[in-house]
C-alpha positions as CSV (number, residue, x, y, z in Angstrom):
1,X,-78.1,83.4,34.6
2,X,-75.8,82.0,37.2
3,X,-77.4,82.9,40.1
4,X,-80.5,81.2,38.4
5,X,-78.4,78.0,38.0
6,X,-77.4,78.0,41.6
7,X,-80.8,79.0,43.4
8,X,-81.9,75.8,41.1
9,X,-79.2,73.6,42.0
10,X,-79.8,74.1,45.7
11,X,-83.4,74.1,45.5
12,X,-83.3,70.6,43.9
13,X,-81.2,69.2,46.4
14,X,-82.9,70.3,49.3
15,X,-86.3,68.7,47.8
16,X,-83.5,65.8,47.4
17,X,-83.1,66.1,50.7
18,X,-86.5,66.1,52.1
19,X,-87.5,63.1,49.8
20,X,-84.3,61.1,51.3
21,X,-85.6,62.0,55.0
22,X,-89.3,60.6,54.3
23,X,-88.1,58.0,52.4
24,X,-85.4,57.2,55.3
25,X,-88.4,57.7,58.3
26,X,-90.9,55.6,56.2
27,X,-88.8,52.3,55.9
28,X,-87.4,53.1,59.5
29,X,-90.8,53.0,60.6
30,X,-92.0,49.7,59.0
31,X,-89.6,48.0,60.5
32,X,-89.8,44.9,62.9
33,X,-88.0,43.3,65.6
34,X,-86.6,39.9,63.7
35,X,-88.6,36.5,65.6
36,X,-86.6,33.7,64.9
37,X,-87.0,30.0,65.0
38,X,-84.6,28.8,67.7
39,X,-84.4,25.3,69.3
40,X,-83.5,27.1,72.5
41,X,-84.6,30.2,74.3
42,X,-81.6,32.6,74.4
43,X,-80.5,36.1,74.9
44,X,-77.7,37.9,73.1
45,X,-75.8,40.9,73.9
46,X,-72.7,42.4,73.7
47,X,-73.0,44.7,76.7
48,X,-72.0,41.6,79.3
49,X,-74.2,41.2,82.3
50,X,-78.1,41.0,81.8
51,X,-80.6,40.6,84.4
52,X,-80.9,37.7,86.5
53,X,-83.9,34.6,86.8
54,X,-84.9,34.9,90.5
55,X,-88.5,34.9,90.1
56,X,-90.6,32.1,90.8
57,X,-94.6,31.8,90.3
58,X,-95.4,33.1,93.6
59,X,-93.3,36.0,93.1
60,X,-95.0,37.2,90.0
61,X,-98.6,36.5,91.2
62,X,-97.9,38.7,94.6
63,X,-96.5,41.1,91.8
64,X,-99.3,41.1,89.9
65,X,-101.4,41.3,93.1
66,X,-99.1,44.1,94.2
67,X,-99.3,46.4,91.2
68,X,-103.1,46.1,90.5
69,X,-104.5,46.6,94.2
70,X,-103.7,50.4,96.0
71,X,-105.9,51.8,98.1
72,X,-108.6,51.6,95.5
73,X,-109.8,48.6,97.3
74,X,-110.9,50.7,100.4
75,X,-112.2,53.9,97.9
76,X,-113.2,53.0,94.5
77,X,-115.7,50.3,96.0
78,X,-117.8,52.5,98.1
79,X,-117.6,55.2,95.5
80,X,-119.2,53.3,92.9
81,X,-121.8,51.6,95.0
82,X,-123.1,55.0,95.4
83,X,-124.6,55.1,92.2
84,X,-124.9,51.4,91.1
85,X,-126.0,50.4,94.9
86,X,-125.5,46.8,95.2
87,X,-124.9,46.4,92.0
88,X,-121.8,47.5,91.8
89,X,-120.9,43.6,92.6
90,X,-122.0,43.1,88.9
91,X,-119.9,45.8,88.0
92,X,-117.0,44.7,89.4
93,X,-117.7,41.1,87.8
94,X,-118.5,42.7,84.2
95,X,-115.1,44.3,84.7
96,X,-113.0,41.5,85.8
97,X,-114.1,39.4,83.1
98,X,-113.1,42.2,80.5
99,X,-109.6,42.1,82.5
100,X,-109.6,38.1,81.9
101,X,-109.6,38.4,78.2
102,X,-107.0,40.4,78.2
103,X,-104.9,38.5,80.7
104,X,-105.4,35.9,78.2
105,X,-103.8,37.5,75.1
106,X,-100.9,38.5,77.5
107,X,-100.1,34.9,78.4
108,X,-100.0,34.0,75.0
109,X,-97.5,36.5,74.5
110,X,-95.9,36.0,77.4
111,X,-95.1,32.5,76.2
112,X,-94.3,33.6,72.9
113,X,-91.4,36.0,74.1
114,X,-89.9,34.4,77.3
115,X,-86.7,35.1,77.1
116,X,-86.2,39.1,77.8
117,X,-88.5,42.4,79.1
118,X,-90.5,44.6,76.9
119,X,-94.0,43.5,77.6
120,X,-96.5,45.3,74.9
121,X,-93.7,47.4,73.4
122,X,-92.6,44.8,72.5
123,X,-94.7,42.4,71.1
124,X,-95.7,45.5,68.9
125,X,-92.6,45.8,67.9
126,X,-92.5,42.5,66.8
127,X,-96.5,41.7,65.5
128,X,-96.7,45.6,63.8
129,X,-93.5,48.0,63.5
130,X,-91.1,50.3,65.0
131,X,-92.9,53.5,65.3
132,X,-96.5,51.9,66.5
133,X,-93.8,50.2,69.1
134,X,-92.5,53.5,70.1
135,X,-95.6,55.0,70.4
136,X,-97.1,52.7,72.4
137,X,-93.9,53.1,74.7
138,X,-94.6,56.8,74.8
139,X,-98.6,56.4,76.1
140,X,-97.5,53.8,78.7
141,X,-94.5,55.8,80.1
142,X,-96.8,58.7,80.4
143,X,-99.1,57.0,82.5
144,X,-96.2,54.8,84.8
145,X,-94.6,58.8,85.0
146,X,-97.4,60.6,85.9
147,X,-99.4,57.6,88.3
148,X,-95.8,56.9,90.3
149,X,-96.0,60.9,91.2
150,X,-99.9,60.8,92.2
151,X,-99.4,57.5,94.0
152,X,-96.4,58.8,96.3
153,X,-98.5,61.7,96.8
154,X,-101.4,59.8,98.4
155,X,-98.8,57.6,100.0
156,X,-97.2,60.6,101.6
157,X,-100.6,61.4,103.1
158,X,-101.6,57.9,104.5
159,X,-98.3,57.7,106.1
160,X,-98.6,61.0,107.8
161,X,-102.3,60.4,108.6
162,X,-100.9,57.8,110.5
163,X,-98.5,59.2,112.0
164,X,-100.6,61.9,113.2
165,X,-102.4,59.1,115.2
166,X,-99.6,59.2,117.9
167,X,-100.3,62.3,120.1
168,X,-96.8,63.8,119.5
169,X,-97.4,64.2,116.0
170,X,-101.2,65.2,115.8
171,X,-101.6,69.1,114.7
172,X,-97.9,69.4,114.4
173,X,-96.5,68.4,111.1
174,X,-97.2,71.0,108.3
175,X,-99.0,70.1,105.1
176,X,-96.4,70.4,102.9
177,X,-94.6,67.8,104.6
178,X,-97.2,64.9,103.6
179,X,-100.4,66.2,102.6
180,X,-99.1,68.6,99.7
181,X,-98.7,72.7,100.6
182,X,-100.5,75.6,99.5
183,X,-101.3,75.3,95.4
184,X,-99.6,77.9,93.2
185,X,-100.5,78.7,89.7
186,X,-103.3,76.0,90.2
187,X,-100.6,73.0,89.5
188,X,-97.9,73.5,92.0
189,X,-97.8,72.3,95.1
190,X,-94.8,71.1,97.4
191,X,-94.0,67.4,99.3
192,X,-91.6,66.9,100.9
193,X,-92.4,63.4,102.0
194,X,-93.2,62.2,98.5
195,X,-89.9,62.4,96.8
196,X,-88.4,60.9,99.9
197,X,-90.2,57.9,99.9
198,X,-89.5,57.3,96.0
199,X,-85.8,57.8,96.8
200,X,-86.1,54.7,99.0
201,X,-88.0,52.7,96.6
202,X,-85.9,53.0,93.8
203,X,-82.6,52.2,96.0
204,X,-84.1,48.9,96.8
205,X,-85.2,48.2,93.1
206,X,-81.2,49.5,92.8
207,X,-80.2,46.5,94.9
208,X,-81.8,44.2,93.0
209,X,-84.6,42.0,92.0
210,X,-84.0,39.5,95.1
211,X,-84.6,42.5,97.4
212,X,-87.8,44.4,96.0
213,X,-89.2,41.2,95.5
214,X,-88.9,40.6,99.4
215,X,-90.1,44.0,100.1
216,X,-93.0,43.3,97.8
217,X,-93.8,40.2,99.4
218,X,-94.3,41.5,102.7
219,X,-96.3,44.5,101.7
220,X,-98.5,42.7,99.6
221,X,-98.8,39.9,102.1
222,X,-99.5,42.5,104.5
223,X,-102.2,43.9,102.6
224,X,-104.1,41.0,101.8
225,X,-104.0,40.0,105.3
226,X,-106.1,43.4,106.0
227,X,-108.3,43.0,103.4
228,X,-108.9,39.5,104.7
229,X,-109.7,41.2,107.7
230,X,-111.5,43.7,106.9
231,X,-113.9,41.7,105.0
232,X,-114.4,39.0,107.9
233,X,-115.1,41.7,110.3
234,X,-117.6,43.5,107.9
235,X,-119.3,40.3,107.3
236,X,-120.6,39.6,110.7
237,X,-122.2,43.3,110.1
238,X,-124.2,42.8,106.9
239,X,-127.9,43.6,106.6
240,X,-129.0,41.6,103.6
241,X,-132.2,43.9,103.4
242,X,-129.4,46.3,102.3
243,X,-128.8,44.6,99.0
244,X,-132.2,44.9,97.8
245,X,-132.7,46.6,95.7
246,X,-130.0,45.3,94.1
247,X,-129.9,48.2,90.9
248,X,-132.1,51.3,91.8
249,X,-130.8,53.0,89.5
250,X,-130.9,50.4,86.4
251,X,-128.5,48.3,84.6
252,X,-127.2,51.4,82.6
253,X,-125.3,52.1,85.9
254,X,-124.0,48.9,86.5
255,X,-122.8,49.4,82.8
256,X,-121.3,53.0,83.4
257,X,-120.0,51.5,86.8
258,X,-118.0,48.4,85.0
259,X,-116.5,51.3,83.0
260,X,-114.5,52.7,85.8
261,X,-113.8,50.1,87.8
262,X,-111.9,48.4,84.7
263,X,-109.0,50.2,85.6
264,X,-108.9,48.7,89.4
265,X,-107.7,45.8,88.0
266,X,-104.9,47.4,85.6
267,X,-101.5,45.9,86.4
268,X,-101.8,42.8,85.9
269,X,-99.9,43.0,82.6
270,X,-96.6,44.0,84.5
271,X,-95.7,40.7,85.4
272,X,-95.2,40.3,81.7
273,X,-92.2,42.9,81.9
274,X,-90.4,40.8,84.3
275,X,-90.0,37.7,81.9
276,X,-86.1,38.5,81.7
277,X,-86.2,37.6,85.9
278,X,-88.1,34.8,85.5
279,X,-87.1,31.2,87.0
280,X,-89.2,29.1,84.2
281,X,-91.0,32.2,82.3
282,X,-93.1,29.7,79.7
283,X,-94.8,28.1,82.7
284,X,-94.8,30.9,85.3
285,X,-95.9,34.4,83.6
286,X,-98.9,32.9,81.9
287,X,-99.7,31.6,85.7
288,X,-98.6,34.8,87.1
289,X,-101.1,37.1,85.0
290,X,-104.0,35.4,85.1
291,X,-103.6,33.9,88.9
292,X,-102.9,37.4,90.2
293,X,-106.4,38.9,88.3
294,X,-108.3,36.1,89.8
295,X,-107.3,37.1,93.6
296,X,-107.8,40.6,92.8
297,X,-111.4,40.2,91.3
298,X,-112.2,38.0,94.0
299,X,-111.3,40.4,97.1
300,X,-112.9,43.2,95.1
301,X,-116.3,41.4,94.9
302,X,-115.9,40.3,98.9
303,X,-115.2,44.0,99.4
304,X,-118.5,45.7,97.3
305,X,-120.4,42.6,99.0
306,X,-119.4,43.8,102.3
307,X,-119.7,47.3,102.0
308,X,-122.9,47.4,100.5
309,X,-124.5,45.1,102.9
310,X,-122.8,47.2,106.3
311,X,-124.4,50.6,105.1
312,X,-127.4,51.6,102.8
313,X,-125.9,52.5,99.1
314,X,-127.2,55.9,99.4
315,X,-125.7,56.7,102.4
316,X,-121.9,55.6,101.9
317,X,-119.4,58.5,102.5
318,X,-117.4,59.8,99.6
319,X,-113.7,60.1,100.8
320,X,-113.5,57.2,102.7
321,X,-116.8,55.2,102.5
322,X,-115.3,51.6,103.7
323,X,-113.7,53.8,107.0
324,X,-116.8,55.5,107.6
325,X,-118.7,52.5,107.2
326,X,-116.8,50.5,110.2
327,X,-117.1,53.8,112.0
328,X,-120.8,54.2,112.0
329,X,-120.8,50.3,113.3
330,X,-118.5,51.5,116.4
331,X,-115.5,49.9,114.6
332,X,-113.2,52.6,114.1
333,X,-110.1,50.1,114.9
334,X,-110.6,48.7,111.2
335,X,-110.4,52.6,110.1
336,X,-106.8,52.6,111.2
337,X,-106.4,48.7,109.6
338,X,-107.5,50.2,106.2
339,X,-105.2,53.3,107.1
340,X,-102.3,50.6,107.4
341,X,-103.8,48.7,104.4
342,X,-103.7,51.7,102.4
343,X,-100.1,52.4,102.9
344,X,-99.4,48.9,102.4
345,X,-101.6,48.8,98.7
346,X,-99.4,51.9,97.6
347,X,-96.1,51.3,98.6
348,X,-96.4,47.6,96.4
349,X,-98.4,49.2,93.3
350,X,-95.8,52.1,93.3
351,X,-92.5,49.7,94.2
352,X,-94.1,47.5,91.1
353,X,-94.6,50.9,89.0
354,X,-91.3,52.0,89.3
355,X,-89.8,48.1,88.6
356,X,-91.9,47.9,85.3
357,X,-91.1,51.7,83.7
358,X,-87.1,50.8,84.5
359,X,-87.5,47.2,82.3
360,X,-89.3,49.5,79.7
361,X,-86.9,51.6,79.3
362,X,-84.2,49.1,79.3
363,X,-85.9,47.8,76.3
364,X,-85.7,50.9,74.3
365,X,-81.8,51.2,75.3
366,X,-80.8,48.0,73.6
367,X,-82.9,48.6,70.9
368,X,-81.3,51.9,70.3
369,X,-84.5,54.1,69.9
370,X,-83.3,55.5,73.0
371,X,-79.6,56.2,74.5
372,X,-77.4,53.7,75.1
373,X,-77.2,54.5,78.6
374,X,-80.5,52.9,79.4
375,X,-79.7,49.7,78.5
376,X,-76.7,49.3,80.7
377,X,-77.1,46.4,83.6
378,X,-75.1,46.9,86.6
379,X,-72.5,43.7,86.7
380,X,-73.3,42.6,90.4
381,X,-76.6,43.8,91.2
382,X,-78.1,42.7,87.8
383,X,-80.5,46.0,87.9
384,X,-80.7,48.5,84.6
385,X,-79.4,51.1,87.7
386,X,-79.0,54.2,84.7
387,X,-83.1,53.2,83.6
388,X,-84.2,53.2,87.4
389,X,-82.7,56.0,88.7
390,X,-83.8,58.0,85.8
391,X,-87.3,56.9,86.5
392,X,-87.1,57.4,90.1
393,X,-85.8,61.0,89.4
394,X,-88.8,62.1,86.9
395,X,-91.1,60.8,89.6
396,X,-89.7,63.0,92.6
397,X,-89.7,65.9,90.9
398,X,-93.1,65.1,89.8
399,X,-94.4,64.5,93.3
400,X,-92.4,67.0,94.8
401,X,-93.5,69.9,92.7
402,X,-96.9,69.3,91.0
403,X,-100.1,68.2,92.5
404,X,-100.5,65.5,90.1
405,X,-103.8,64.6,90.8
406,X,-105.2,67.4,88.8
407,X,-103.9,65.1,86.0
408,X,-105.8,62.0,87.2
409,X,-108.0,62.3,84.3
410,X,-105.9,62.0,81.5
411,X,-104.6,58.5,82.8
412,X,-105.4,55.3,81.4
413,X,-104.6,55.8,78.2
414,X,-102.0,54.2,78.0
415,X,-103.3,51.0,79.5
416,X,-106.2,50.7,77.6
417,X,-103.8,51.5,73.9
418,X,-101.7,48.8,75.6
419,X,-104.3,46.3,75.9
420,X,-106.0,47.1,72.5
421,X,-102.5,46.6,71.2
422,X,-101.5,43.4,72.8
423,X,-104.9,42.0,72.0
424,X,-104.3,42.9,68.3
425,X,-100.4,41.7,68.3
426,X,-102.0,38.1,69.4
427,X,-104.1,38.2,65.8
428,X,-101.4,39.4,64.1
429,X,-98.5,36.8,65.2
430,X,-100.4,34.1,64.7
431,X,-102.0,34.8,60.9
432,X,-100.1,32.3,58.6
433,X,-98.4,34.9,56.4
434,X,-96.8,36.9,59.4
435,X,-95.4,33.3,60.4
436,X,-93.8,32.6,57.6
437,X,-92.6,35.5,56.1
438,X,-91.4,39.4,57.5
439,X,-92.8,40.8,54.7
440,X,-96.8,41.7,55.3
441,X,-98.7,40.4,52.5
442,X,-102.1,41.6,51.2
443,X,-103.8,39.4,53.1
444,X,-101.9,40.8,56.6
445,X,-102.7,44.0,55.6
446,X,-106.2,43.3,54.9
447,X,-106.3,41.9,58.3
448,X,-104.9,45.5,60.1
449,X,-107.0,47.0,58.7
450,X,-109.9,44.8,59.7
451,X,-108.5,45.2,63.5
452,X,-108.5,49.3,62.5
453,X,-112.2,48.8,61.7
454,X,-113.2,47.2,64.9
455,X,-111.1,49.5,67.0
456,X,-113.1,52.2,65.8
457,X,-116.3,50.5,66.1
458,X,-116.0,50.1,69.5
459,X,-114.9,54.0,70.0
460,X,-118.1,54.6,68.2
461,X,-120.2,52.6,69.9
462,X,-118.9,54.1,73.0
463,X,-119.1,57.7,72.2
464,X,-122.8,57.4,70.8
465,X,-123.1,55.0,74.5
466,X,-121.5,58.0,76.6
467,X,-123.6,60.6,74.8
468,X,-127.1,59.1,74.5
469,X,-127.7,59.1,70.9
470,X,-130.1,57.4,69.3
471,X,-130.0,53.6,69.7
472,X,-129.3,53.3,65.4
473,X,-126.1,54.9,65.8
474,X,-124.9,52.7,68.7
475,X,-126.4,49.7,66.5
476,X,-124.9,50.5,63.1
477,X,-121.2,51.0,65.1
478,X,-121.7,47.5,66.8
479,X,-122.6,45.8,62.9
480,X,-119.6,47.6,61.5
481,X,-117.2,46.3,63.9
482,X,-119.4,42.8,63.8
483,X,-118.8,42.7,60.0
484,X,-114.7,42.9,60.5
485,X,-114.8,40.5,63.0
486,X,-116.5,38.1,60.2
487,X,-113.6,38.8,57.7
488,X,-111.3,38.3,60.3
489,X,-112.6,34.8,61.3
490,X,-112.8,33.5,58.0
491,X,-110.5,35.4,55.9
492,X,-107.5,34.8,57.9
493,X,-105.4,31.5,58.7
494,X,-104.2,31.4,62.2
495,X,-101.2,29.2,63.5
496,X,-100.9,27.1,66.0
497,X,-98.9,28.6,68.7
498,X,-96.3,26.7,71.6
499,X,-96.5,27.5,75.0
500,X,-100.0,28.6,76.4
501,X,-102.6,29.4,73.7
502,X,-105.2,32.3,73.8
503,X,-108.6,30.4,73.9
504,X,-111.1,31.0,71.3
505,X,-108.8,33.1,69.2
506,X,-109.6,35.2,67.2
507,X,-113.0,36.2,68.5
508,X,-111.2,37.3,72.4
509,X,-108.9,39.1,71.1
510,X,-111.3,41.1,69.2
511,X,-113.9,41.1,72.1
512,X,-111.0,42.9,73.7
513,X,-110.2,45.3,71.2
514,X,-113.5,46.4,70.4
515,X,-114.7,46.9,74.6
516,X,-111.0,48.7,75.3
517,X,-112.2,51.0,72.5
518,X,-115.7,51.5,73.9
519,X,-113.8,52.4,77.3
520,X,-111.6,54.4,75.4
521,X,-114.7,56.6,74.6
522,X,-115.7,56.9,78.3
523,X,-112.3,58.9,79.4
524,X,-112.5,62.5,79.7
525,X,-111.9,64.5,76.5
526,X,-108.9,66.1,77.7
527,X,-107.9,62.1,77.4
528,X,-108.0,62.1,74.2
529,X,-106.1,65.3,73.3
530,X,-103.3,63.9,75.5
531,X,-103.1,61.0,73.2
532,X,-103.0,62.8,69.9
533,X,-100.6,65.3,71.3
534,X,-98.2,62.9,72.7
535,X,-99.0,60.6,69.6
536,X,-97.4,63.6,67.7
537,X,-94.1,64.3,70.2
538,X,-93.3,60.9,70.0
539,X,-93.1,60.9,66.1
540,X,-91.4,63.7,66.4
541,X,-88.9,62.3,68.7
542,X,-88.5,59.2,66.6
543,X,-88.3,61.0,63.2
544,X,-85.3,63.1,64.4
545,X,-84.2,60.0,66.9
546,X,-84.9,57.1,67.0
547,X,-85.1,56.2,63.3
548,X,-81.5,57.0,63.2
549,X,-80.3,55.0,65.9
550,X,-82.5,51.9,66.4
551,X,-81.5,48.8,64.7
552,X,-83.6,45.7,65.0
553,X,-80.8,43.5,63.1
554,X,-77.7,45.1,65.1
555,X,-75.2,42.8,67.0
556,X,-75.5,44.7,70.3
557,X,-79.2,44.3,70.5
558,X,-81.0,41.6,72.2
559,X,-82.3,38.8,69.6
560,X,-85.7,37.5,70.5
561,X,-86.6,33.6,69.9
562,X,-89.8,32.2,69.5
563,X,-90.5,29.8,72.1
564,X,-89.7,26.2,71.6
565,X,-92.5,23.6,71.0
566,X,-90.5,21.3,73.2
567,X,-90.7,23.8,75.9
568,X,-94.1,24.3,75.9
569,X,-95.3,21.1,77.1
């Protein structure tokens, strides 16, 4: 009868037990990164040294301009055209404006939270709660990891294919030097020149912002002046017949086209992780995000222009179709300028990469969802040195041992959940009960789920896009979405906001939301399984984590302010 008693006893306290842990992850999760009224813009923290203001407008438009054009410039352009023809111009255009939207709800943001780094993680953080700010975190970092490997990969390439220019070196340096060795197991591959590279890259960023600024500027500089030059030369070869006709293959391809070169112009938003280095961040970051997209939708367009006006559509190379282009004109000098340009375009987006995944992380260090260690600022260089080496570690090994392209496919996830986020977290900030209380009423909640709705209505309208269904489907998803966007315009009170305002909220912000979903749709399936699987690691990681540790109220933690109405004008 004892034993009984006992086997009870321990049975209810482990169900005790289990209740407390759910109970414990549940209100962990819900919670949100305090916004106070301030009449200044501060930062607080008991670890001693922060980072340090040194960037100025033109830094952070070249770093825009740096992260968001590689050497996609020179590929993804001629690739395209291939099956939009001309039209690809439109594409690019469709795109850009997409981009601009959501440049716009960043520089609202931006404004919002001037005073330290965190960029969509955390303006969720602050808009939503901790776990949907942790697990946007996780599909960003996953992208930044796996793109810095894939990008020092091709850069290890371009700089050999270069070097192999100069007699000395042509035949003679072995593959797994530069281009990547022999594949084993279908994933492993070795470079040798890859890791190398990102070793030098991250002991710049180590040395400070002042430094990889300069190395930025003259890269990115350097690049422009190519493309500049590339498109002038390329201009005096143009056949205008060539542009007509303008869509042979229809406007669905134009369509299909705008899909994938949205994510040309993705980077833009890491200017809004370096607000904690910023001179005057209220004025400059809106300036920097959306001045930086302008430049690199203009160049693009110049570039499809050019290329499809040198060389029939249909008869543009694959690999390297701006290259072969100049080529087949008798040009091959601007071959080795794009080879340049190309090295150029990856050293900046993968110096930029590197810079924003190191203020990420530093982020999640103060906020305690992940070690302490992270959020530690060296006390002369004013550099998280712990977050960036780390980074720049995950990445060599990466690069060194995998052939990351494999995993091409599975990218951009995270930027378009970052942008559907951000675009959300502008709605959400500004309705008039999230204002004035922490507390979500009935009416904020009303209003996720509203944004929940449209989110999937623009998946739905993309998968039924992507797989041809019937026109009723693709209809019935765009009224659904349609329908929550009503209730959200008229069933919501929105706030005025200091600093630079979002135009025409809330219907952007929703345009946004509901076309990053309907790209969502067009990534490969293995996308998608990549998102629920890491969707579950990181709750995992945060249940027996982060929920422990973080603390959005503690002392050691950065405090974020709202901006001040007096700053903002």
């Amino acid at each position: 009868m004892g034993g009984g008693e006992r086997d009870q006893n321990q049975k209810n306290r482990s169900n005790d037990s289990s209740s407390s842990f759910f109970s414990h992850f549940c209100s962990s999760a819900l919670r949100v990164k305090p916004l106070l009224s301030s009449s200044e813009v501060s930062v607080r923290t008991n670890s001693g040294d922060g980072l340090v203001r040194r960037l100025g407008m033109f830094d952070l438009i070249l770093l825009g301009v740096g992260a968001s054009i590689g050497a996609g410039i020179f590929v993804v352009t001629g690739t395209v055209a291939r099956d939009a023809g001309p039209g690809v111009t439109i594409s690019f255009i469709l795109a850009g404006l997409s981009c601009v939207l959501n440049a716009l709800c960043y520089a609202e943001l931006s404004t919002r939270f001037p005073a330290v780094v965190g960029g969509a993680y955390l303006y969720t953080y602050s808009a939503f709660n901790e776990l949907t700010a942790f697990l946007v975190f996780g599909q960003l970092m996953l992208d930044y990891h796996i793109g810095a490997a894939s990008i020092a990969r091709s850069l290890a390439s371009y700089v050999v294919t270069i070097l192999e220019l100069f007699p000395f070196f042509k035949n003679n340096i072995p593959d797994w030097i530069g281009h990547g060795g022999q594949e084993f197991f279908g994933v492993l591959s070795i470079n040798i020149l890859a890791p190398i590279l990102l070793v030098l890259l991250t002991l710049i960023l180590c040395r400070g912002v002042g430094e990889s600024s300069a190395v930025n500027f003259f890269m990115t500089t350097l690049k422009i002046i190519i493309v500049l030059i590339v498109i002038s030369v390329g201009a005096f070869e143009v056949d205008v017949s060539n542009w007509s006709p303008f869509a042979p293959n229809g406007f669905k391809e134009i369509l299909t086209g705008a899909t994938v070169v949205f994510f040309a112009y993705v980077g833009f938003d890491a200017v809004a992780n370096s607000a904690e280095e910023s001179k005057r961040p209220q004025r400059d970051l809106p300036i920097g995000i959306i001045g930086s997209l302008l430049i690199c939708i203009a160049l693009y367009i110049a570039v499809c222009l050019v290329i499809t006006g040198m060389v029939p559509y249909n008869l543009l190379g694959e690999d390297a179709p701006l290259a072969e282009a100049f080529t087949s004109k008798g040009l091959k000098y601007v071959s080795i300028l794009i080879s340049i340009g190309a090295v150029a375009g990856l050293t900046t987006t993968l110096l930029v990469g590197l810079y924003v995944q190191s203020r990420l992380y530093l982020g999640l260090g103060r906020d305690g969802l992940l070690p302490a260690i992270f959020a530690k600022v060296h006390p002369r260089n004013h550099t998280p040195v712990h977050s960036q080496i780390w980074v720049g570690i995950v990445a060599s090994v990466l690069a060194g041992l995998f052939n990351v392209h494999v995993l091409s496919h599975i990218l951009s996830v995270g930027s378009l959940t970052g942008y559907s986020v951000v675009a959300a977290c502008v709605l959400a900030l500004r309705w008039k009960d999230k204002t004035e209380s922490q507390f979500p009423s009935a009416s904020w909640r009303e209003g996720v789920v509203c944004l929940l709705i449209v989110g999937i209505g623009g998946f739905g309208a993309g998968l039924f896009y992507r797989v041809d269904a019937s026109f009723v489907f693709l209809i019935i998803a765009v009224v659904v979405a349609i329908i929550a966007a009503i209730a959200l315009c008229f069933r919501q009170v929105y706030e005025e906001t200091p600093g630079f305002s979002c135009p025409g909220v809330p219907v952007v912000p929703i345009i946004c939301i509901f076309f990053n979903m309907f790209l969502f749709a067009q990534l490969h399936y293995e996308a998608w399984i990549r998102f629920v699987v890491l969707s579950v690691l990181m709750i995992g990681l945060y249940a027996f984590y982060g929920q422990f540790h973080a603390n959005p109220n503690s002392s050691d933690t950065v405090i974020y302010y709202r901006a001040p109405r007096e700053a903002a004008h």
